[in-house]
N, C-alpha and C positions, 0 to 999 in steps of 0.2 A: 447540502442537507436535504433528506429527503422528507416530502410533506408529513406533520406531525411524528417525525421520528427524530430521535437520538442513539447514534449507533456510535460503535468500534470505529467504523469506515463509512464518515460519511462523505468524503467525495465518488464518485458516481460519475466518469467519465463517459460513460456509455460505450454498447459495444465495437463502437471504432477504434476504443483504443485498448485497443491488444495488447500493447506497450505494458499497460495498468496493470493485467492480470497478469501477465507472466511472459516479459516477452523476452526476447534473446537479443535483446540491444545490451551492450557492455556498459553497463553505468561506469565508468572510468576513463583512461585517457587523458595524454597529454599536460604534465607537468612538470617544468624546468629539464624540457629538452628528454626527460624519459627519464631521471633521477625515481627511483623508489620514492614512494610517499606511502607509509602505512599508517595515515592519523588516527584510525579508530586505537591502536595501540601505542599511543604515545603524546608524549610532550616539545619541548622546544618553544624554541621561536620562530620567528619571519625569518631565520638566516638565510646563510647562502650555502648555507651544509646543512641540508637536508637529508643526505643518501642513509637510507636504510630506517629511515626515521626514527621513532620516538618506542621508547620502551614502555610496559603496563606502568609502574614506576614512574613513568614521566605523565602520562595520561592522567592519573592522579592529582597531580597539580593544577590540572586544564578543566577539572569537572567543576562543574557547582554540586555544594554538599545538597544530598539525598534530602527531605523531610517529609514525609509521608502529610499527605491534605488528610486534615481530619473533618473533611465533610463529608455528609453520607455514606456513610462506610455500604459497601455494596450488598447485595443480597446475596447472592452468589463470588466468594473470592477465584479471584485468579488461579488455577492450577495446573501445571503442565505444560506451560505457558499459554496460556488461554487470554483473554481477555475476560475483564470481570463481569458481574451482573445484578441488571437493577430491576427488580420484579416486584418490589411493593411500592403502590401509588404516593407522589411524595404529597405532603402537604403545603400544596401554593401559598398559601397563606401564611407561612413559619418559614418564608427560605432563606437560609444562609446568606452572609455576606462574606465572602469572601476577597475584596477589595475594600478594605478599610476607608481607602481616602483618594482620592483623584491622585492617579503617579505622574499621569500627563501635566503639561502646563500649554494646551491648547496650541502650540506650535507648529506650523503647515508641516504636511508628510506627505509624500505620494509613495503610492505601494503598487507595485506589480503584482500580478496573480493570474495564474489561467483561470478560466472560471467556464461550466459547463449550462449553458443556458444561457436567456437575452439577460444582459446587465442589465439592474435596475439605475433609473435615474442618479445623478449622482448629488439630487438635492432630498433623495430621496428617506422616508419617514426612518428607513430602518437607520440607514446611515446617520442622520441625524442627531439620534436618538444616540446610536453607541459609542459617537463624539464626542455628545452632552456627559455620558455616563462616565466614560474612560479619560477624557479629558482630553481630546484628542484632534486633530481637524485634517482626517484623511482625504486626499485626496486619488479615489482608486483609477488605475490603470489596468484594469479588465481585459485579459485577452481570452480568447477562443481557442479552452483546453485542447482541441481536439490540434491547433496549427501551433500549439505554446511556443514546442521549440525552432520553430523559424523565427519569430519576434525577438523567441530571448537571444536567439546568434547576433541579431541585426543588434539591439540593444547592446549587449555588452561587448560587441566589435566599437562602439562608436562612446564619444566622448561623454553623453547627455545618459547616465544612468539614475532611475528612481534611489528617493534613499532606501526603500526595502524591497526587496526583490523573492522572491517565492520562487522557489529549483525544486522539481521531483527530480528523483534520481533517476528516471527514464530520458530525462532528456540529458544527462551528464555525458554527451558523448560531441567527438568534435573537440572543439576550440573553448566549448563551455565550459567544462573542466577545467580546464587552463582560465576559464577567466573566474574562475570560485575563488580560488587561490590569490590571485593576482589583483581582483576588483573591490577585494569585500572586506570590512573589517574582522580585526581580530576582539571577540566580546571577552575575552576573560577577564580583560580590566573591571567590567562591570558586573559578569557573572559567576566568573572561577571560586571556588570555597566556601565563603559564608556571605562574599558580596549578593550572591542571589538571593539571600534574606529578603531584599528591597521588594523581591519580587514572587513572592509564597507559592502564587500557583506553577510557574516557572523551577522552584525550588521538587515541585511533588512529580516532576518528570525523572520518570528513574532515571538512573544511570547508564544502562547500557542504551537508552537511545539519546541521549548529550554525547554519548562517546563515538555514535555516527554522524554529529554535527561537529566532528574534528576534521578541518581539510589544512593538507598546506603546517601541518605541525600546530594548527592553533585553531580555538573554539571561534567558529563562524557562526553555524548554522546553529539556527534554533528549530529544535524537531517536532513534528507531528508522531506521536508514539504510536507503533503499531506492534500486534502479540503477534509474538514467534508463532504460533500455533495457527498461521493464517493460512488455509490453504484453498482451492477453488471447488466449494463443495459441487458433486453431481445431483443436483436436482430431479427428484422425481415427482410424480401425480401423484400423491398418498392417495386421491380418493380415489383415481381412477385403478392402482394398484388394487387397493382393497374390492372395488367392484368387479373385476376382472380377478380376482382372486391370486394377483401374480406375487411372487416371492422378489423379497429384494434378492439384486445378485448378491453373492456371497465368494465369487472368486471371477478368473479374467473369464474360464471354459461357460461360466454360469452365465455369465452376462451376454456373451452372445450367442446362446440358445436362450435368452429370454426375448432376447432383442428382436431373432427370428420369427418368435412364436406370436410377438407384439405386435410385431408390422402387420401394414395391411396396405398396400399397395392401391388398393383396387379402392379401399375406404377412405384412400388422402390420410391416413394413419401411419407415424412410423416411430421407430421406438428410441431414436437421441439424434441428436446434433452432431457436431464436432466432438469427439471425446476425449481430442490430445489432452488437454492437462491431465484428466481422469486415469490417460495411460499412462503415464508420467507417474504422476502417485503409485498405478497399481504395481508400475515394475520396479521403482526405488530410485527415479532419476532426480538427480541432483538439477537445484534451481540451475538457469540462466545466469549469464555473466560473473562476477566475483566469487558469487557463490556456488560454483560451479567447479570449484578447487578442492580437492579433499587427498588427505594423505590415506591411503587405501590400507587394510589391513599387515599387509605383505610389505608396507612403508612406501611404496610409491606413490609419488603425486599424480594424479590425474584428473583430466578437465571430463565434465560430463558427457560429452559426445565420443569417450573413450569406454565409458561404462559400456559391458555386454548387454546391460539392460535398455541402452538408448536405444540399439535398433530392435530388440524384440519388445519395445514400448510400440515401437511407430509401425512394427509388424502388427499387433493386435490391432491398433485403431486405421489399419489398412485391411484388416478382416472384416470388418463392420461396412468400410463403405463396397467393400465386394461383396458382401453379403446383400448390400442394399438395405440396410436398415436403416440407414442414414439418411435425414429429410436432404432431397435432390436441391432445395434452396441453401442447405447447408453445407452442400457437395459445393455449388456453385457461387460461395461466402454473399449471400446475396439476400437483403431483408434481415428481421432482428428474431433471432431463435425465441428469444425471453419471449416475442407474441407469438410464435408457432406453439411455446411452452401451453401458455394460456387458453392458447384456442384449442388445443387437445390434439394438435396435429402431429405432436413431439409427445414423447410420455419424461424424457430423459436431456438433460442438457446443463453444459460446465457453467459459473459466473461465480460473484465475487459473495462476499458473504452479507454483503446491504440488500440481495435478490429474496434472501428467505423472507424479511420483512418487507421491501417494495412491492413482490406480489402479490403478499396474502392483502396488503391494505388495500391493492389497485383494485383487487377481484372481490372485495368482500360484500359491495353491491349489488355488483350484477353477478355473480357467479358465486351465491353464498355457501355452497358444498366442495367449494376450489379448497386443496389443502396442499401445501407445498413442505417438502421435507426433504433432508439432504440421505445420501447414503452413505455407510459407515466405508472407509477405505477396506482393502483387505488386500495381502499379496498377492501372488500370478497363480499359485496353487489352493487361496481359500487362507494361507496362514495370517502372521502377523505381518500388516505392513513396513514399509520403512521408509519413514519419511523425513525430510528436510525442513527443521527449523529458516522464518522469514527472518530478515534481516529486521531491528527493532525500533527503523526512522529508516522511512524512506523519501521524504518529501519534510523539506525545511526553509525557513524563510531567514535573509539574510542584509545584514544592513553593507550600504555601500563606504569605501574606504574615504575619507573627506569628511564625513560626515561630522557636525558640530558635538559634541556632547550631550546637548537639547535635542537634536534630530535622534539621538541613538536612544535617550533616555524616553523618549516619546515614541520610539518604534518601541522599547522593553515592553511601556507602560499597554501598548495596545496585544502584543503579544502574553503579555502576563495576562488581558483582562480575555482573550482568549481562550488561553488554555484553564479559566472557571473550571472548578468541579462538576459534579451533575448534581442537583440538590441545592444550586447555589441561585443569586437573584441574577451573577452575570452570566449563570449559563444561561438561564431564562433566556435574557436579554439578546445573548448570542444565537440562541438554536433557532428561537421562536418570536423576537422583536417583541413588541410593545400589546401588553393584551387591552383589546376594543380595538384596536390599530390592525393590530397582524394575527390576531387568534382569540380565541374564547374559550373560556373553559365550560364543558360538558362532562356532566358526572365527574368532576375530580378532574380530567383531565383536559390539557391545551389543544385545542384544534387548531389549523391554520386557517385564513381562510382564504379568501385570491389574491387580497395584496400581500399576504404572509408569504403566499407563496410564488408570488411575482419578487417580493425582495430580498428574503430569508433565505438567500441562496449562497454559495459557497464561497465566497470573497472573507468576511472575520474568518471564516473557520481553516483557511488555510494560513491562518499567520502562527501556530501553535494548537494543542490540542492537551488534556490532561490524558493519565495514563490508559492505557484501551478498556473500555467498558462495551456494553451493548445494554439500550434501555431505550423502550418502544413501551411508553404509557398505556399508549390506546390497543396494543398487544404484547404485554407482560411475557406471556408463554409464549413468545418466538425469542424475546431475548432468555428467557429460560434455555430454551431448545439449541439458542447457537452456543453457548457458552460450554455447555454440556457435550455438545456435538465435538467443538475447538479441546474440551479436555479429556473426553475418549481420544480423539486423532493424536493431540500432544502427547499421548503415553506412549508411542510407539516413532516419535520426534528424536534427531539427534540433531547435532550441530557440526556443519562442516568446518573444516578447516578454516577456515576464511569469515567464519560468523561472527559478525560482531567489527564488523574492521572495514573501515571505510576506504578502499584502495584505488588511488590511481594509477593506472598502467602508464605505462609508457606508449607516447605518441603512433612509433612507428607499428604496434598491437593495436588503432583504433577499431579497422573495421575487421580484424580476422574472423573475427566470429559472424560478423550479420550475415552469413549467406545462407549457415542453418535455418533461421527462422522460414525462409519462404521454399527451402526444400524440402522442410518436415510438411511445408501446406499441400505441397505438391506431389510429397511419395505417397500419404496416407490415402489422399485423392487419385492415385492410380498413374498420374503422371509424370512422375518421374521412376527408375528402377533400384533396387535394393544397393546393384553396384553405384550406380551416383550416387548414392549417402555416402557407400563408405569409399568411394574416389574422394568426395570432402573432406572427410575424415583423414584420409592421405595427405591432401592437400595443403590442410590446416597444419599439421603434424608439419611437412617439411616448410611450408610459407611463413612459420615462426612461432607456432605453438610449441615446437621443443624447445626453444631458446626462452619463451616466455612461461611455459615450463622450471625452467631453471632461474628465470627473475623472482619465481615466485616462491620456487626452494629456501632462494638464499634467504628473502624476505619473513619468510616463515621462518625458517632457521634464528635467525636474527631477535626476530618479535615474538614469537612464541603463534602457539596454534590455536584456532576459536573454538577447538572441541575437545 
């Protein structure tokens, strides 16, 4: 969570992890020897016949029923699939309860978690406090987001696993996958239908991200909901645009003759960073990994690095660094763009959508005319984009298979007090700890202050989350601005084939795809040439992408399509 903020997205791995924003790791892999597993479309059980998995129909049975939270209804609704928005100050003094009554019964827990930042102590005031509240007695196991999945290999290769364990779907690759399946319980006993009544906040997590916490034919993972409509806005200088009198680009030709015009070689001035994802949006390529499957107009299936527009993506942002417009520390992935952003040495630069509101709050002291604003997508020729719906859970936490009944009811009980509404006393409690302890309120609103934000860091918030919102007290009109931003882009959003649909590949598919990600860093950068992509792309095609190809035909064929 980042200091006095309430966002959509508030983990914050920082820019090491590439993985986060968009990376070309296959989130799947490796279950019962390469048997088909489509859990986001279906039901079943733990069988031994699994192939082909679970139909919509069966999925149905595995959900917990919908109930929309009737706490603070937002200011801005959802549309397009946006995440919602909370722009009027709530009143601390009136807040919701949203937990009636202790669901825990104080029962030990240890929980795993990456966590990005020093762990605070573990006798520490926040934790204390939301043990007391939720009834709880965590014991957290903290790792360093940035190395998670080495730990979690090591961990779930050996016999001694926490009862809750926390997976993003960046690290689903490997042996890990195979152990989701294989290590974790199945929660539908507890949450399928109307049993998730028990657990109201848990209940108000839509459905299509429960139905990405299906692995293995049955409901595992409890989700962190994230909006379709997420994508890696490109950040520009509003103020320095407006002083310099520059136009926003408006198409691929506009942007780099702006780019041009902007640099300034001689002034340590240049006009963007990296601007793979940017090019990515601007030509129509389909996400990384799963999502990365779409049946094409013509009715052919194809993986994104088949698309015409993959290499004339990675050709334009191979223009920019020929051109030199490109800061030489971001040619040489070296230092963190977001302070070249700040320092004015950059005008232009990709990141996740918790950046609109991390900068304006970082800068607003020392640099109070600093104005940070995202640019609106547009196609290759200035038209209408076409963009690719996110997957709607990407990161979920999970209890382990053994586990007593008390252990599973006391993981719900902390996960439910989690996923709080906003507007509520446990969101308080979650976002912001204890106020006089961890924050103070000024003018209306909670400020952190150093222990808040020495403790108040991302461990509760990754056990569950309520549905995507974005709400920044202390700056109302940035979560205006992203919500708005997210439902202009969502109008021009489709869904691939594959959306919505949590898929295991098959073993002998784990790594086909990882060699894209470090040759897209290396053609853009001028070192490698046009024909090494598409030798890959050859390569991929014979090395098992046509066979995997037709695993995913039948699969599709079978379960129906996510668009």
């Amino acid at each position: 969570m980042t200091p006095n903020s309430s966002t959509a997205h508030p983990v914050n791995p920082g820019p090491s992890r590439r993985t986060f924003l968009g990376s070309t790791a296959v989130a799947a892999v490796a279950v019962a020897g390469g048997v088909p597993l489509l859990s986001a479309c279906g039901g079943g059980s733990e069988s031994k016949d699994r192939e082909g998995t679970t139909s919509e129909k069966g999925a149905a049975k595995l959900l917990p029923t919908y109930i929309a939270s009737t706490f603070a209804r937002p200011d801005i609704s959802s549309k397009n699939g946006s995440a919602a928005g909370y722009t009027a100050k709530v009143d601390l003094s009136a807040l919701s309860t949203s937990v009636k009554s202790k669901l825990g019964t104080g029962a030990p827990l240890k929980v795993m978690s990456p966590l990005w930042g020093t762990a605070p102590k573990a006798d520490c005031a926040y934790y204390t406090q939301l043990d007391k509240a939720a009834g709880t007695k965590i014991t957290w196991q903290n790792q360093d987001g940035n190395t998670y999945g080495e730990k979690l290999g090591a961990v779930l290769a050996s016999s001694s696993i926490p009862d809750m364990v926390v997976v993003p779907n960046w690290e689903l690759v490997g042996k890990i996958s195979n152990a989701v399946t294989a290590k974790f319980m199945d929660l539908g006993p507890y949450l399928a239908g109307d049993k998730v009544k028990k657990y109201p906040n848990l209940a108000a997590i839509p459905s299509d991200s429960w139905r990405m916490g299906i692995f293995g034919g049955a409901l595992r993972g409890i989700p962190m909901p994230s909006a379709a409509a997420t994508f890696n806005p490109a950040y520009y200088r509003k103020d320095i645009f407006d002083k310099k009198g520059y136009d926003v680009p408006k198409s691929a030709a506009e942007f780099l003759s702006w780019a041009k015009e902007a640099t300034s070689a001689k002034a340590k001035v240049y006009a963007c960073g990296d601007m793979s994802w940017t090019g990515f949006n601007i030509y129509g390529v389909r996400p990384s990994g799963t999502l990365g499957w779409h049946i094409e107009g013509n009715g052919k299936l194809t993986y994104r690095v088949e698309q015409p527009e993959y290499l004339e993506a990675l050709e334009w942002t191979r223009k920019l660094f020929d051109a030199g417009v490109v800061h030489p520390d971001d040619k040489a992935r070296s230092g963190d763009a977001g302070q070249r952003f700040t320092a004015g040495q950059i005008l232009m630069y990709n990141n996740d959508m918790s950046h609109w509101y991390l900068k304006t709050a970082e800068q607003a002291k020392s640099n109070p005319d600093f104005e940070i604003a995202a640019m609106d997508l547009f196609g290759p020729d200035g038209g209408d984009p076409t963009l690719w719906a996110s997957q709607p859970a990407t990161i979920w936490s999970l209890i382990r298979k053994g586990a007593s009944k008390e252990t599973v009811e006391n993981a719900l009980a902390a996960a439910n007090f989690a996923a709080a509404p906003y507007g509520t006393k446990e969101f308080m409690l979650v976002n912001y700890g204890v106020e006089g302890t961890h924050y103070a309120v000024k003018d209306g609103t909670p400020v952190k202050n150093d222990q808040g934000n020495q403790e108040v860091i991302n461990a509760w918030l990754m056990l569950s989350a309520p549905a995507p919102y974005f709400a920044h007290p202390d700056y109302p009109d940035i979560a205006r601005k992203q919500v708005e931003w997210e439902q202009r882009q969502g109008s021009f959003m489709k869904n691939t084939s594959t959306y919505g649909m949590n898929i295991v590949e098959p073993t002998r598919y784990a790594n086909l795809s990882s060699q894209f990600e470090q040759l897209e860093i290396d053609y853009v950068r001028g070192n490698k040439k046009l024909s090494d992509v598409q030798q890959a792309i050859s390569t991929w095609k014979s090395s098992g992408g046509d066979k995997l190809r037709d695993w995913y035909k039948k699969l599709i064929d079978k379960n129906g399509s996510g668009n």
